[in-house]
C-alpha positions as a printed NumPy array, in Angstrom:
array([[181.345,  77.714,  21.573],
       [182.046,  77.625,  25.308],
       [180.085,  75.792,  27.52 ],
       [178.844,  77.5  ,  31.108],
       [178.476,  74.093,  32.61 ],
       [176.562,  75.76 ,  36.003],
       [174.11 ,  76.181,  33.721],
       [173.535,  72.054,  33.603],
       [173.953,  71.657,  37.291],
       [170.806,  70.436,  38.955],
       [168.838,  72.881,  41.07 ],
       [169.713,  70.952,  44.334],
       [173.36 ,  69.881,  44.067],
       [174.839,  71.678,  46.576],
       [173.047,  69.509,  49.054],
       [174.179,  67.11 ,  47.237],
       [177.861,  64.683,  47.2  ],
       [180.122,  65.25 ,  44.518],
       [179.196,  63.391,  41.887],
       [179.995,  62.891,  38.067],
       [177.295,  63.178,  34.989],
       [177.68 ,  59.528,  33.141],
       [177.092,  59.202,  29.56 ],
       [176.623,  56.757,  27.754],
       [175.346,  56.98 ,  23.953],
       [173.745,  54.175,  22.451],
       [174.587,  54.917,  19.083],
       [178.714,  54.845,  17.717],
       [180.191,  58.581,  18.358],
       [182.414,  60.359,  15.405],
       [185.609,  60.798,  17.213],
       [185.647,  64.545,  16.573],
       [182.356,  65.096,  18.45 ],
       [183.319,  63.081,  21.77 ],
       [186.795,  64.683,  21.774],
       [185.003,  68.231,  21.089],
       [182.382,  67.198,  24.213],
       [185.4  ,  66.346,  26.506],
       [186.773,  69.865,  25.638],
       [183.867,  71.604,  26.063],
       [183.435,  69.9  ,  29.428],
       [187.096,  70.678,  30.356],
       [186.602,  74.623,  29.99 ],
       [183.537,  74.874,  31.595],
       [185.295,  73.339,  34.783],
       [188.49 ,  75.367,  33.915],
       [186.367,  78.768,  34.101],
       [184.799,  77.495,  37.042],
       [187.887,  77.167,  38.984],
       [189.959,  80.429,  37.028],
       [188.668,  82.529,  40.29 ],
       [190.106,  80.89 ,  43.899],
       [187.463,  78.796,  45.611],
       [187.09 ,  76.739,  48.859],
       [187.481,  73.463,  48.682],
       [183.762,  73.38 ,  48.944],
       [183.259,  74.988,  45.655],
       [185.119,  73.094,  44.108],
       [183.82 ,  69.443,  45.435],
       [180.692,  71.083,  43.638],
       [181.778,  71.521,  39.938],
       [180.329,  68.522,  38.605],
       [182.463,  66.008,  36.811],
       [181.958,  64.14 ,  33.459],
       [182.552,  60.709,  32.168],
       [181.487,  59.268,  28.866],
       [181.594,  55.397,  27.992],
       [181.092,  55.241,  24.193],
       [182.054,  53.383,  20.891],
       [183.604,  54.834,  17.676],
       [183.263,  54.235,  14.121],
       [186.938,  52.986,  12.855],
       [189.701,  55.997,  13.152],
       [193.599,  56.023,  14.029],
       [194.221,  58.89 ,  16.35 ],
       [198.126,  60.525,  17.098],
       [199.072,  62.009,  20.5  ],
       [200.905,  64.873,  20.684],
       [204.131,  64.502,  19.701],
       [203.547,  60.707,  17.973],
       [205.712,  59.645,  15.002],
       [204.215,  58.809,  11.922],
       [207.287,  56.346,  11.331],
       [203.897,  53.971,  13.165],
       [201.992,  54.725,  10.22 ],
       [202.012,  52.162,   7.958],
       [200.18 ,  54.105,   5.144],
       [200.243,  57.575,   3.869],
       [199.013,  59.743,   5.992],
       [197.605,  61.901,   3.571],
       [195.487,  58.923,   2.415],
       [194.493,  56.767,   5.917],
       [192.061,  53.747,   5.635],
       [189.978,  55.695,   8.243],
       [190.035,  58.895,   9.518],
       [193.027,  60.118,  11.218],
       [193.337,  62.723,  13.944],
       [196.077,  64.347,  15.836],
       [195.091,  65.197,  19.181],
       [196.097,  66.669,  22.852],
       [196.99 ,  63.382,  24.949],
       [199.761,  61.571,  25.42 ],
       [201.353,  58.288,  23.469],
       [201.752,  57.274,  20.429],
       [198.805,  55.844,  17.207],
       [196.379,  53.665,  18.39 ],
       [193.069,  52.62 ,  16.665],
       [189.435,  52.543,  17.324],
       [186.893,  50.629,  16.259],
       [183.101,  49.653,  17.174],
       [183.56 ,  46.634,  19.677],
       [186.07 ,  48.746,  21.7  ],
       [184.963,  50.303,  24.928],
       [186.127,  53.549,  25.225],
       [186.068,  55.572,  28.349],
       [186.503,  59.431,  29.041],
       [186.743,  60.545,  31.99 ],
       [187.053,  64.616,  32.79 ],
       [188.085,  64.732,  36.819],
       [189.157,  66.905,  38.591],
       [192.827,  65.503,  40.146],
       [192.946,  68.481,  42.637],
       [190.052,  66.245,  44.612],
       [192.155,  63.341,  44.626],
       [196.138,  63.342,  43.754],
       [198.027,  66.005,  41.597],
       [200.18 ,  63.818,  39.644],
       [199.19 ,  62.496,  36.164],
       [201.172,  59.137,  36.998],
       [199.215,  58.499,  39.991],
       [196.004,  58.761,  37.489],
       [197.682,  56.647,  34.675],
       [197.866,  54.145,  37.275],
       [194.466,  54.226,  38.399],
       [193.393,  54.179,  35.091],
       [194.998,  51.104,  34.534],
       [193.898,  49.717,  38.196],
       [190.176,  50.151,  36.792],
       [190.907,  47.981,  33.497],
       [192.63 ,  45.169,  35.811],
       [189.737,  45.26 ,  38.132],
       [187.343,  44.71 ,  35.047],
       [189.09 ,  41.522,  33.941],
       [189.21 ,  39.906,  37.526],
       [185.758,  40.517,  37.445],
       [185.46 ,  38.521,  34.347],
       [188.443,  35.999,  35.399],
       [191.082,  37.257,  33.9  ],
       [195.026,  38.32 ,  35.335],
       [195.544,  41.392,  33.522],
       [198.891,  42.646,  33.693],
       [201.196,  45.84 ,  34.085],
       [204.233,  45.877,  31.789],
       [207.311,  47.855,  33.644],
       [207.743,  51.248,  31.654],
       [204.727,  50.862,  29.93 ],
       [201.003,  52.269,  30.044],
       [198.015,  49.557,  29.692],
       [197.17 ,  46.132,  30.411],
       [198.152,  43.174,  28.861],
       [196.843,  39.559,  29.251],
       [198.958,  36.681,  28.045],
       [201.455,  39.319,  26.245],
       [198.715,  41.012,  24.441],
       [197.773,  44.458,  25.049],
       [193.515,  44.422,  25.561],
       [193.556,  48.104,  27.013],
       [195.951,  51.63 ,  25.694],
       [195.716,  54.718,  27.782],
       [196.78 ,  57.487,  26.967],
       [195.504,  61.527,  28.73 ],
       [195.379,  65.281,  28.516],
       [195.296,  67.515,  31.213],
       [194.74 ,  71.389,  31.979],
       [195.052,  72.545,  34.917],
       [194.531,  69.079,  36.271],
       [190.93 ,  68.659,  34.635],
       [191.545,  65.163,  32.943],
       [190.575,  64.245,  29.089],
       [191.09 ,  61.463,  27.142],
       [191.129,  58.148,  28.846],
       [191.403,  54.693,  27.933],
       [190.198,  51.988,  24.86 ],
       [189.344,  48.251,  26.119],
       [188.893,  45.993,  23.398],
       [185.901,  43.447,  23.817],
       [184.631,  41.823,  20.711],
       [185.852,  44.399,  17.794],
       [187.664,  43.524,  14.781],
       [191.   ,  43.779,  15.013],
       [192.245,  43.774,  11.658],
       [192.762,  47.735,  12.151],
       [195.63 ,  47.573,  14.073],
       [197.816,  45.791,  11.421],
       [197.827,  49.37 ,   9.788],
       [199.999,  50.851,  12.443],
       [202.309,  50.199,  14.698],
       [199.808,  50.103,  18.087],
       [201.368,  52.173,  20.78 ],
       [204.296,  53.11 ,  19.   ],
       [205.059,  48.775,  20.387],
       [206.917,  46.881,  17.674],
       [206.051,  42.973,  19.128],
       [203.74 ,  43.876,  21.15 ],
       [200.795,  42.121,  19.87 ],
       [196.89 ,  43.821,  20.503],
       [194.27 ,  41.22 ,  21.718],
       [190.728,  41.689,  22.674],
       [188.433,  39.53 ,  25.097],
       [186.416,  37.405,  23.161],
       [189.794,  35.762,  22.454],
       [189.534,  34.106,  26.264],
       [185.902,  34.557,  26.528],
       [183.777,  32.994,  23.922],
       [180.488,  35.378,  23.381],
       [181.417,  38.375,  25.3  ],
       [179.366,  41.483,  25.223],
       [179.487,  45.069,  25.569],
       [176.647,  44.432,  27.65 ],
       [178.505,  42.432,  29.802],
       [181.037,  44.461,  30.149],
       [180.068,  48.481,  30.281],
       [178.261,  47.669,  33.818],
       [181.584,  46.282,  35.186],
       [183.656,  49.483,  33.563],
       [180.994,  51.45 ,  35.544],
       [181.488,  49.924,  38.701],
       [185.25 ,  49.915,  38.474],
       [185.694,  53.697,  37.876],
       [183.249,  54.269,  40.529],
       [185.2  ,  52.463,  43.238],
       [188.358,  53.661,  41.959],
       [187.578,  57.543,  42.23 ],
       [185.207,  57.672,  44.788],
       [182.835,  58.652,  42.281],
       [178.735,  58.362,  42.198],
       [176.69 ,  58.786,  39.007],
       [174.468,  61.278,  38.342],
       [172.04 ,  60.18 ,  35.377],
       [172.233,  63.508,  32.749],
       [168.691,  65.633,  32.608],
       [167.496,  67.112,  30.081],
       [170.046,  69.767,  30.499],
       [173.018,  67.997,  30.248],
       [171.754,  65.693,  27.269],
       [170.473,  68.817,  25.656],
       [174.691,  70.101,  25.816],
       [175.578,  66.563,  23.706],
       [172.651,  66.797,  21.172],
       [173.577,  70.364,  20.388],
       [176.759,  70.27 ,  20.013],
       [176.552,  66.978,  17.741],
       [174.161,  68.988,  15.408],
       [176.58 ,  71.618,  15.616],
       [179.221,  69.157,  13.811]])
C-alpha cells in the first residue's frame, strides 16, 4: 500500500539540512522486498512533489538509500533479452525477476554489495547520464580507497579492473526520483554468473575483490561505499527511528 513518507520525517527536520535515511539490514534481503521498499519510497516522494513546491520544500523531502545483500537471484531490466539466459526461464537456478531499470541480466548473490539509492536528481542534475556517471565515480572512488585503478569502458556502464567487470549499474527513474542502483562484488561466489550472459557482455569476464585483495570484507568495505556516496551527492546520513525502521519491518511482514 502507499507509503505517506511525511509521516517518517523527524519532528525537527525542517531546521534541519537535507539529508538521506541510510539503511542498512544486517540480515540478506529477498530481492522482491528491497525492490518493493525502493518503490514505496519512490511514491511517497513522487506525491510529495505532484503539487508545485519551492525549492525549499523540496530540499526537505527526505531521501533514501539502502546498502544490503541478497540471497542468489538473476534479475532482467526492462527490455533485456533472454537470448543471456542460459537456462529456461521457466525453470531458473534462482529466482528470476523482471524489473523497471535499465540493462540487461545480471546476478546477485550474498558477498555482493548492493546499493540503492532513491534521490532526488532535480537537487542536483536532470540527466540520468550525469547520475550513471556518478554512480560509477562512487565505485572508482571505493577501489582507490582500497588501491585499486578501476576503470570506465567507452560505451559501457560499470567498472572494470584488469578487464573484469567488479561493479554493474543499471537505474529507474520517475519523475527524476532514482531506484535501482548498483552491485559491487567483494568476496561472493561467482559461479552464478556462468548461468547468463552478465550484462548482456559476451567476453567480458565478472571479477570480484578478493581476487586482488586476499581476505576482504564487507566490513571493510560498506564504510568506504558510505563515504563515497556521501561525498559524491552532497549527502549526510540520517540514522532511521523507529519510524522509518517500523516502514521496512512492515512491509517485509507484509511479503
Amino acid at each position: 500500500m502507499p507509503v505517506d513518507i511525511r509521516k517518517l520525517e523527524t519532528p525537527n527536520q525542517a531546521e534541519q539540512p537535507p539529508a538521506a535515511f541510510l539503511f542498512e539490514p544486517p540480515q540478506l534481503v529477498d530481492f522482491s522486498r528491497a525492490w518493493a521498499w525502493q518503490q514505496a519510497w519512490q511514491q511517497g516522494m513522487l506525491e510529495l512533489g505532484s503539487r508545485p513546491r519551492t525549492d525549499q520544500e523540496i530540499a526537505q523531502c527526505s531521501e533514501a538509500v539502502w546498502l544490503l545483500q541478497h540471497p542468489r537471484c538473476y534479475t532482467l531490466g526492462r527490455g533485456a533479452s533472454e537470448q543471456h539466459l542460459l537456462f529456461d526461464p521457466e525453470d531458473p537456478p534462482a529466482p528470476l525477476h523482471r524489473i523497471d531499470r535499465g540493462g540487461e541480466v545480471t546476478h546477485h548473490m550474498p558477498g555482493q554489495l548492493v546499493v540503492y539509492p532513491v534521490l532526488d536528481l532535480r537537487r542536483r542534475h536532470c540527466d540520468l547520464h550525469w547520475y550513471l556517471r556518478q554512480l560509477e565515480q562512487v565505485v572508482i572512488d571505493v577501489l582507490a580507497e582500497l588501491g585499486l585503478n578501476g576503470e570506465r569502458v567507452e560505451g559501457m556502464t560499470g567498472v572494470w579492473v584488469e578487464g573484469r567487470k567488479l561493479a554493474a549499474i543499471g537505474v529507474g527513474c520517475r519523475r527524476w526520483i532514482t531506484q535501482h542502483g548498483l552491485a559491487l562484488n567483494v568476496d561472493g561466489e561467482l559461479s552464478g554468473f556462468d548461468a547468463v550472459v552478465p550484462c548482456g557482455l559476451t567476453g567480458k569476464p565478472v571479477g570480484s575483490l578478493r581476487q586482488w585483495i586476499t581476505g576482504i570484507s564487507m566490513a571493510e568495505v560498506q564504510p568506504l561505499m558510505r563515504a563515497a556516496l556521501a561525498r559524491r551527492f552532497g549527502l549526510s546520513w540520517r540514522t532511521p527511528g523507529p519510524l522509518q525502521q517500523a516502514f521496512t519491518i512492515a512491509d517485509g511482514q507484509q511479503g
